[in-house]
C-alpha positions as CSV (number, residue, x, y, z in Angstrom):
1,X,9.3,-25.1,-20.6
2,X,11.2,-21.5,-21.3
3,X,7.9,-20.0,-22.3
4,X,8.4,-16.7,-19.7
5,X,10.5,-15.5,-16.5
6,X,9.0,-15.3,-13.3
7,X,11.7,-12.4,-12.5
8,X,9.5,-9.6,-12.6
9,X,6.0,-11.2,-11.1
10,X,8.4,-11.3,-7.9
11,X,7.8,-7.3,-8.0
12,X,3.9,-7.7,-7.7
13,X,4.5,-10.6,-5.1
14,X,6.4,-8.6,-3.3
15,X,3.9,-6.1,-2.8
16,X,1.3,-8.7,-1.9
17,X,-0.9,-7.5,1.2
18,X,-2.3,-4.0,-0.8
19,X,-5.2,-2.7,-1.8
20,X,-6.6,0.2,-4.2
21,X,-3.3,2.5,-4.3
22,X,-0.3,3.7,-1.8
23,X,-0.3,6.8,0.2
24,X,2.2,6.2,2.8
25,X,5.5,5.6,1.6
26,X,6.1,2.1,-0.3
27,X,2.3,0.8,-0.3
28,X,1.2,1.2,2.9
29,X,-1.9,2.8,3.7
30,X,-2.6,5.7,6.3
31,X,-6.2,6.7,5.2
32,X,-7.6,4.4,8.4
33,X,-9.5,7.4,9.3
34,X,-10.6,10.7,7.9
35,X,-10.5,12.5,11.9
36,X,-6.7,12.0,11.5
37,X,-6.5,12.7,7.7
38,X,-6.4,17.0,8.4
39,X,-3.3,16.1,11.0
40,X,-1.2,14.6,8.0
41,X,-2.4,11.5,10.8
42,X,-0.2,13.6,13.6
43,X,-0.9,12.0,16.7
44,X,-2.5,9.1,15.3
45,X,-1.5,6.6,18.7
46,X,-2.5,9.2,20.9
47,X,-5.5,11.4,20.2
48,X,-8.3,8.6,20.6
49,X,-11.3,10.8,19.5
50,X,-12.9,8.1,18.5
51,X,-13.6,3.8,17.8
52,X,-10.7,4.2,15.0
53,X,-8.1,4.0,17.7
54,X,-8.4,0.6,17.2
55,X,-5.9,0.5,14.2
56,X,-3.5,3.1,15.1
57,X,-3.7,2.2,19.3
58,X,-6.2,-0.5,20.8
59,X,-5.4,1.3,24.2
60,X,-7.2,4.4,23.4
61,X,-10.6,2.7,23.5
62,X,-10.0,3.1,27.7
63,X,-10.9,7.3,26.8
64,X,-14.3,5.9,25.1
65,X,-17.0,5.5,27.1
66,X,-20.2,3.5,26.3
67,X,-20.8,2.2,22.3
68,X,-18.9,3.7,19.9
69,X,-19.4,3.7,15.9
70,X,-16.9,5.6,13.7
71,X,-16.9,5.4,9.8
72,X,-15.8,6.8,7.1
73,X,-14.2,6.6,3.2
74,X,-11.1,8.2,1.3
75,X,-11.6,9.1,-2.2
76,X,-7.4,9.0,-3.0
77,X,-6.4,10.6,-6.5
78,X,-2.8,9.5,-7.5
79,X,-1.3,10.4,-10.2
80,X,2.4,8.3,-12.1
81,X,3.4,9.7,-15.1
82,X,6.5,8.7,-16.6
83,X,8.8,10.2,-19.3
84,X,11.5,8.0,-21.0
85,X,14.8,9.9,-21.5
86,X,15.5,8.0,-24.9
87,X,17.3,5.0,-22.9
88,X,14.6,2.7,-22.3
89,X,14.8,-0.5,-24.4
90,X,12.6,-3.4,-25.3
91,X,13.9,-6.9,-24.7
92,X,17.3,-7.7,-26.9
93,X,15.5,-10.4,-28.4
94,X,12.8,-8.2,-29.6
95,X,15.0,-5.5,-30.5
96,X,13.7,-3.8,-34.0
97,X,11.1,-6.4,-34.5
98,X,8.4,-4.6,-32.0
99,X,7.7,-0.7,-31.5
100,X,9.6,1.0,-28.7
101,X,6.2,2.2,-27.3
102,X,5.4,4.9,-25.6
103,X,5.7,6.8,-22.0
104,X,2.9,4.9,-20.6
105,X,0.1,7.6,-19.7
106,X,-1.6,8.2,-17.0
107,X,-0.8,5.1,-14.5
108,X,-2.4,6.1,-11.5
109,X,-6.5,6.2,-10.8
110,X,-9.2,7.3,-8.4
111,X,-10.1,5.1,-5.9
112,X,-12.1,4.1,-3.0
113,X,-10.8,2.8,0.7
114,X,-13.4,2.4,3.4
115,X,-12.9,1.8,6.9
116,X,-14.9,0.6,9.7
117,X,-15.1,0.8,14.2
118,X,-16.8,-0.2,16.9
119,X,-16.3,-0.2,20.7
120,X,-17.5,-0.8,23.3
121,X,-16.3,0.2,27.1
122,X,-17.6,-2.7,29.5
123,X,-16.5,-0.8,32.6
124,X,-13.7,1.2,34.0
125,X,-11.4,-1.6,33.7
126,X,-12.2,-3.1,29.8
127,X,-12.9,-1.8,26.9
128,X,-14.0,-4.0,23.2
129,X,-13.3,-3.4,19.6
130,X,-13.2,-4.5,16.1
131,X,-12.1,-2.4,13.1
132,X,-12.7,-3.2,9.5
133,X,-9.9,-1.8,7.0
134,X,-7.4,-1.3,4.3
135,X,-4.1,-1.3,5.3
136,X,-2.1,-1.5,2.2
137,X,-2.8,-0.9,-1.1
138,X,-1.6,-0.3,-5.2
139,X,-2.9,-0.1,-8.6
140,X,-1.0,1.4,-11.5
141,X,-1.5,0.5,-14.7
142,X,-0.6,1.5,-17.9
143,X,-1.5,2.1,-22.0
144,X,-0.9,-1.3,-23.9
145,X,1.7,-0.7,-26.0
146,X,4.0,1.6,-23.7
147,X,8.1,1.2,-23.4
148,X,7.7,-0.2,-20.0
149,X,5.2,-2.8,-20.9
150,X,8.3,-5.8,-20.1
151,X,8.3,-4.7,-16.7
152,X,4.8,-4.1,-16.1
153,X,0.9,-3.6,-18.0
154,X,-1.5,-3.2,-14.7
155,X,-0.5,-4.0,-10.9
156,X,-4.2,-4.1,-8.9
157,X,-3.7,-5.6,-5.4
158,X,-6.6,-5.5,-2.6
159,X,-6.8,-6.4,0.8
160,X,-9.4,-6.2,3.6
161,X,-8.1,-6.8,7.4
162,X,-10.4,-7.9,10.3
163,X,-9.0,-6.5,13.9
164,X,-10.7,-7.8,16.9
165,X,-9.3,-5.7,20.2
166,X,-9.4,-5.7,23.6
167,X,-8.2,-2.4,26.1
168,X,-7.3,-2.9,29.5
169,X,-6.6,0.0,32.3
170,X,-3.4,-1.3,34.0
171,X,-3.1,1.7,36.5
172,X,-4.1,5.2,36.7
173,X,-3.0,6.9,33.4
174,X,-1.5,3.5,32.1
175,X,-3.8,2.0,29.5
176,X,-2.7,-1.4,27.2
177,X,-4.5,-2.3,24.1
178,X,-3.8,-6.2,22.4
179,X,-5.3,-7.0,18.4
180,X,-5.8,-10.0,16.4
181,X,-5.1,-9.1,12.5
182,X,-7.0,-11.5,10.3
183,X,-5.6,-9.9,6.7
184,X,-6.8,-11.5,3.6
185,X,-5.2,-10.4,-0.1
186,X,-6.0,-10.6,-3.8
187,X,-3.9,-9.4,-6.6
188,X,-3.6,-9.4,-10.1
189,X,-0.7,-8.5,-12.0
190,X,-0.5,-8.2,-16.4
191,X,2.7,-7.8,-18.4
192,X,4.4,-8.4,-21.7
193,X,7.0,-11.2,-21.9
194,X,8.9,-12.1,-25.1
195,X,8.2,-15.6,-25.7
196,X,10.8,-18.4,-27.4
197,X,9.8,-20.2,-30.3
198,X,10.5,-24.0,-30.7
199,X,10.7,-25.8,-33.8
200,X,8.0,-28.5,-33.3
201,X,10.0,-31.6,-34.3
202,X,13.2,-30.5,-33.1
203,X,12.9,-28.1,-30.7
204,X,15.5,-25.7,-31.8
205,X,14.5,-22.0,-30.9
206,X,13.8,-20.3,-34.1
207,X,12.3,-17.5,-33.4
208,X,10.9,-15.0,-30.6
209,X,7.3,-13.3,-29.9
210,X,6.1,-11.3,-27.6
211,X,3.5,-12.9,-24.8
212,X,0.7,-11.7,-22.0
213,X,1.5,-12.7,-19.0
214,X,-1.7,-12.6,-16.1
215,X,-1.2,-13.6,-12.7
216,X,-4.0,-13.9,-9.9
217,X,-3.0,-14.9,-6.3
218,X,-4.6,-15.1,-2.8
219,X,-4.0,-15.7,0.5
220,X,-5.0,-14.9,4.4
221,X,-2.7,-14.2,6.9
222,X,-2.6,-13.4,10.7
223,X,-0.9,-10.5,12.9
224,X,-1.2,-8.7,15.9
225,X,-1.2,-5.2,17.6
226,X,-0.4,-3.8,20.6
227,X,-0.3,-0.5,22.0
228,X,0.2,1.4,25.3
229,X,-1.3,4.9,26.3
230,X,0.1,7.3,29.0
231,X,-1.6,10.6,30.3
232,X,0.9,12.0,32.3
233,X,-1.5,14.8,32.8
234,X,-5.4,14.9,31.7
235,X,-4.3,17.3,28.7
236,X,-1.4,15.2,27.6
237,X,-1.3,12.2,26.3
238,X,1.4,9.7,24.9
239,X,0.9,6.8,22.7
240,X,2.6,3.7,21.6
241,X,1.8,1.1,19.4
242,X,3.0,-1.4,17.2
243,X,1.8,-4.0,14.3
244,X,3.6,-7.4,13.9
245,X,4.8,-8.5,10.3
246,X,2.6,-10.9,8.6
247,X,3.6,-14.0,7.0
248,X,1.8,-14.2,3.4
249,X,1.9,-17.8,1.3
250,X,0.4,-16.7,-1.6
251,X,-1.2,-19.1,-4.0
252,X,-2.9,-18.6,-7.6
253,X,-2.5,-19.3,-11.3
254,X,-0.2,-17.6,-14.2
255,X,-1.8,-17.9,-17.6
256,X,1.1,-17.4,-20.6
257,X,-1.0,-16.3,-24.0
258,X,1.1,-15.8,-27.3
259,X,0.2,-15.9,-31.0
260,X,2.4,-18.0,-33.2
261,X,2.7,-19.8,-37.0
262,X,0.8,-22.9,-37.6
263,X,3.4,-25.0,-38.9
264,X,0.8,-26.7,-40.8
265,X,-1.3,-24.0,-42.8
266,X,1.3,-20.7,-41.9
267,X,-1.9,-19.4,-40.1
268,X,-2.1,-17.7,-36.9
269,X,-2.2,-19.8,-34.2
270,X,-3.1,-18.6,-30.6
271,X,-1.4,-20.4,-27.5
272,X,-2.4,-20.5,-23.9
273,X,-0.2,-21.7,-21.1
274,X,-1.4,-22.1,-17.2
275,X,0.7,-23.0,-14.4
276,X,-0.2,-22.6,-10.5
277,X,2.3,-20.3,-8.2
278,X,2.9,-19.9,-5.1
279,X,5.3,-17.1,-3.3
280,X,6.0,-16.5,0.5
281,X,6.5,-13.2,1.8
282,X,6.7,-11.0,5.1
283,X,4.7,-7.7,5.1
284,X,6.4,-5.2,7.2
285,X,5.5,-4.2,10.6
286,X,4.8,-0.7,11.9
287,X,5.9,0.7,15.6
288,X,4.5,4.5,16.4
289,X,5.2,7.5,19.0
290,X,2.5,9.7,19.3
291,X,2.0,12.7,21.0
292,X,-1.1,14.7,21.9
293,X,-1.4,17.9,23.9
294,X,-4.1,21.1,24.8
295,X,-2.3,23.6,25.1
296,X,-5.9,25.6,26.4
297,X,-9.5,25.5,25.4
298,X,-8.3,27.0,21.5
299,X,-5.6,24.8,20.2
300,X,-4.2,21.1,20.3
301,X,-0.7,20.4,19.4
302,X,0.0,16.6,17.9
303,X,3.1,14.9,16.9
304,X,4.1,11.2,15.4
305,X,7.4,9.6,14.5
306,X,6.6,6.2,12.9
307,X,8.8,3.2,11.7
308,X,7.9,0.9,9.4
309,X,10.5,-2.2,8.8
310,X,10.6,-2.6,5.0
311,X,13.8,-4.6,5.0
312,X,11.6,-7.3,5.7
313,X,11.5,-7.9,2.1
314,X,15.0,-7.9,1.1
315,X,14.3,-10.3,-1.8
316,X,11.6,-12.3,-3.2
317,X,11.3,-16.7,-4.4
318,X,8.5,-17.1,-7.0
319,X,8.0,-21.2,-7.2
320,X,6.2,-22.0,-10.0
321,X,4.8,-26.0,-10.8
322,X,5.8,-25.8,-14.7
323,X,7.6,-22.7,-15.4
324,X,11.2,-22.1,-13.9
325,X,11.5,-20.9,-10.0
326,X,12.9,-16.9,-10.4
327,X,14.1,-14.8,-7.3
328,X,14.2,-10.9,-7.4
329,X,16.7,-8.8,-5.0
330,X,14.0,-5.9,-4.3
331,X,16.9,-4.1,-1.8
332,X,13.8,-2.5,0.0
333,X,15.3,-0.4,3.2
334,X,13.3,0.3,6.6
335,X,11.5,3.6,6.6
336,X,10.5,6.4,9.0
337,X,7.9,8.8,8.9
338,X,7.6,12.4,10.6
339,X,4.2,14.2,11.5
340,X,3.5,17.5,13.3
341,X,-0.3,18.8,13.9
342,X,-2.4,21.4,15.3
343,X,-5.8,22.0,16.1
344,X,-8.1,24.9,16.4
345,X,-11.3,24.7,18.3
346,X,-13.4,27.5,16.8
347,X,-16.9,27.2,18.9
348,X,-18.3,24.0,20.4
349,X,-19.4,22.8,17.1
350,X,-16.6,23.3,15.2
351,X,-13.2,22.3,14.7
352,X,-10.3,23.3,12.3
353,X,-7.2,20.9,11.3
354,X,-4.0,21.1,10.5
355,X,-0.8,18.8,9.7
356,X,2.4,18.3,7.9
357,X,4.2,14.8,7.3
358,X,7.7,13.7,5.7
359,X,7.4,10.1,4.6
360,X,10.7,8.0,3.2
361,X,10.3,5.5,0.7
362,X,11.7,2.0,0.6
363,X,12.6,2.3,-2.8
364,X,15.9,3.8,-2.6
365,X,17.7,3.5,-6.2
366,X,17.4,3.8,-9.8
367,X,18.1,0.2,-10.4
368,X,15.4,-1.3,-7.8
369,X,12.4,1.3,-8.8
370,X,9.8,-0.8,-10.2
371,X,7.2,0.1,-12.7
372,X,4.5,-1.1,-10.5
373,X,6.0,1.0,-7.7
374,X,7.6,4.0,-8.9
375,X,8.0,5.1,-5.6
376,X,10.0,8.3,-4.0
377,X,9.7,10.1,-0.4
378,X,6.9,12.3,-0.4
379,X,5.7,15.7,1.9
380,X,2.0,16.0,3.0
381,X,0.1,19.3,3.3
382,X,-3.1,18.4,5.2
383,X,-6.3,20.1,6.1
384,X,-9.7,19.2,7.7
385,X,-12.3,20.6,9.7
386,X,-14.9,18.8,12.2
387,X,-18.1,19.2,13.0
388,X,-20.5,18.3,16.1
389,X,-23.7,18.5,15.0
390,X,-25.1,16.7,18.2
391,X,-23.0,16.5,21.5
392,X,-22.0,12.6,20.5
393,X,-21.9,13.0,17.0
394,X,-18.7,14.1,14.6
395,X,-18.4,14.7,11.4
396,X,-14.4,15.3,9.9
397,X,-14.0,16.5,5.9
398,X,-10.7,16.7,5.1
399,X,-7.9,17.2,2.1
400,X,-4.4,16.3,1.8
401,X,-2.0,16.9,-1.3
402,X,1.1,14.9,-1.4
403,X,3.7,16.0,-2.9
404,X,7.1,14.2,-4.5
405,X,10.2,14.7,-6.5
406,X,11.1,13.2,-9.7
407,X,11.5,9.6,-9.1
408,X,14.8,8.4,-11.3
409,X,14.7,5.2,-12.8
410,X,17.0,3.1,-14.2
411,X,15.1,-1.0,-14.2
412,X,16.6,-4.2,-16.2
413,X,15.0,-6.4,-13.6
414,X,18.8,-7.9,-13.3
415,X,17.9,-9.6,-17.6
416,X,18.1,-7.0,-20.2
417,X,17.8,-9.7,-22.4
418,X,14.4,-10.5,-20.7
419,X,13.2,-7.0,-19.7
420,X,14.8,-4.3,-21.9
421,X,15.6,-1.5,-20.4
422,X,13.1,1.0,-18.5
423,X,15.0,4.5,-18.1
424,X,13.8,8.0,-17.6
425,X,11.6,9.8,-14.4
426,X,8.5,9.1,-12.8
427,X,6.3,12.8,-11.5
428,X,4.3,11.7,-8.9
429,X,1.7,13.6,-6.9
430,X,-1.7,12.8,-4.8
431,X,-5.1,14.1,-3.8
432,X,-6.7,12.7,-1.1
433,X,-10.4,13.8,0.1
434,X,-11.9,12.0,2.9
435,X,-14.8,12.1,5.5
436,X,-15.4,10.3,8.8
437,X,-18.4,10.1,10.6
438,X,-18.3,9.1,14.6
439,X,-21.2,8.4,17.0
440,X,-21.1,7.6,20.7
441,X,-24.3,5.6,22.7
């Protein structure tokens, strides 16, 4: 049955593994913890202030001593709006017999991503953790009836990974940190297809209309982390730290729905079609430098280069039981990701932050910009402030605007026929707010 293309559900596939939104470049998602979130997350493998070292470094749970709680929630703001430049098409099949459509308002919206620690140092030798979190994430979604609405309606993709840790001090000043990643995923992804219409004794196509296309697919997968921390000196420290790929075989259903003539009466007719899918796919893995310094009893200088392989996705196989198997090219290049920091310690109860980041996309032409990841490089301006209201009590508030350049794009999904044409800029910007609260027995 030729009733839609699976061409561009391999975009959503492809981004399996995310949650609420993307922050960090592609749809990765830094906001792990608010302490880091006034650094621009500067220093993130190396600082270890508190039990959220378990994400960005398992080996900075040696510098924790006794139990340790930290928690915390980002409130991330992004904002997609795109503007056609009078090129954008609708499907050739459809051409004149739907609207163009609009430019798609507002895609992006407020959202929620929580995270959770706890350690625990047994002795001088071992330390415990698990961590709770988000680590990738994306919604857009767009007006009904917009010029885009062939490539993509609403992309909302969640995930929530489980990271039990261990820490052991190997010598003095040589710390190694080893995580299990238990990452499970959800996504649902809505579009407009044009849909062929059969004669019903013959089967000659004799007309076209245009569909809804919903997909829903699941899956767990497992990783690990591992990290090493050096302290050269007792105020330096160095951290590095890397997270494995993770191998996703996502399963679900994709329900086809389309209105059509009653050959019969000439009434309306509605038509639903369901199929199960299935895609397999490799979410990139992350390797991290940190660097963390006092320079005196005032100010704390932090750095980070980070890598994060998104050629790990180079292309994408959607296998569908009843419709026809589609693959997508997505051309999605490796990325790095730069991070300078500073911190000022103002009295013994408070603290102020500081940070700027450069963060490369993986989206790297016109052609391969998706709707449901009109991506670009972005620059982060970070600020935060902490507060010790008790000697083993913290309290971080912090804000970070992202900004980015017009994102050209220039999308036919590889079937103009199918997809039309999506053509013009995305401006993209982001407010983040954020608070972590940390507590030491």
């Amino acid at each position: 049955m030729r009733f839609f293309n699976l061409h561009t559900l391999a975009i959503s596939l492809s981004l399996a593994g995310l949650s609420s939104l993307a922050h960090g470049a592609g749809f990765n998602l830094l906001e792990q913890s608010n302490s880091g979130l006034g650094n621009a997350y500067a220093g993130s493998a190396a600082i270890a202030e508190n039990a959220s070292t378990i994400y960005y470094n398992p080996a900075g749970m040696m510098k924790l001593d006794g139990l340790n709680i930290s928690g915390g929630v980002s409130a991330i703001g992004p904002s997609f709006k795109f503007t056609d430049d009078q090129q954008s098409t609708v499907p050739l099949a459809l051409a004149g017999k739907v609207p163009p459509g609009g430019n798609g308002g507002e895609a992006g919206s407020w959202a929620l991503v929580p995270n959770l620690y706890t350690s625990y140092k047994i002795n001088e030798k071992m330390a415990v953790g698990l961590g709770i979190s988000v680590p990738f994430g994306l919604k857009t979604e767009y007006d009904d009836n917009w010029i885009g609405r062939y490539h993509s309606r609403s992309f909302d993709i969640k995930t929530i990974n489980i990271n039990p840790s261990v820490a052991f001090k190997l010598t003095q000043g040589v710390s190694l940190g080893l995580g299990l990643n238990v990452q499970h995923i959800q996504a649902t992804y809505k579009k407009a297809t044009p849909v062929p219409i059969p004669h019903p004794i013959t089967g000659q196509i004799i007309g076209v209309t245009t569909g809804d296309v919903k997909t829903k697919v699941s899956n767990t997968g497992v990783g690990f982390n591992v990290g090493l921390l050096f302290e050269p000196s007792e105020d330096t420290r160095i951290g590095i730290s890397y997270r494995s790929r993770i191998k996703h075989k996502a399963k679900g259903d994709t329900d086809l729905d389309f209105t059509v003539l009653n050959p019969a009466t000439g009434a309306p007719m509605s038509v639903h079609r369901s199929s199960d899918a299935s895609a397999t796919v490799s979410l990139p893995d992350l390797a991290i430098l940190s660097g963390y310094t006092r320079l005196n009893d005032k100010w704390e200088l932090l750095g980070d280069i980070s890598w994060t392989g998104w050629s790990s996705i180079p292309e994408l196989t959607i296998e569908n039981k009843t419709l026809p198997t589609a693959s997508l090219n997505l051309r999605f290049k490796d990325s790095w990701r730069v991070a300078v920091g500073a911190n000022y310690q103002l009295n013994d109860s408070w603290k102020l932050k500081g940070g700027l980041a450069w963060d490369q996309s993986p989206v790297r032409s016109t052609e391969n910009r998706p709707a449901s990841l009109p991506d670009k490089d972005r620059f982060w301006l970070s600020v935060g402030v902490q507060y010790k209201p008790a000697t083993n009590t913290t309290i971080d508030v912090a804000y970070t605007h992202l900004f980015a350049s017009k994102a050209k794009v220039n999308n036919t999904n590889d079937d103009i026929a199918k997809y039309g044409r999506l053509s013009g800029s995305y401006k993209a910007d982001a407010n983040v707010i954020g608070i972590q609260v940390s507590h030491r027995f």
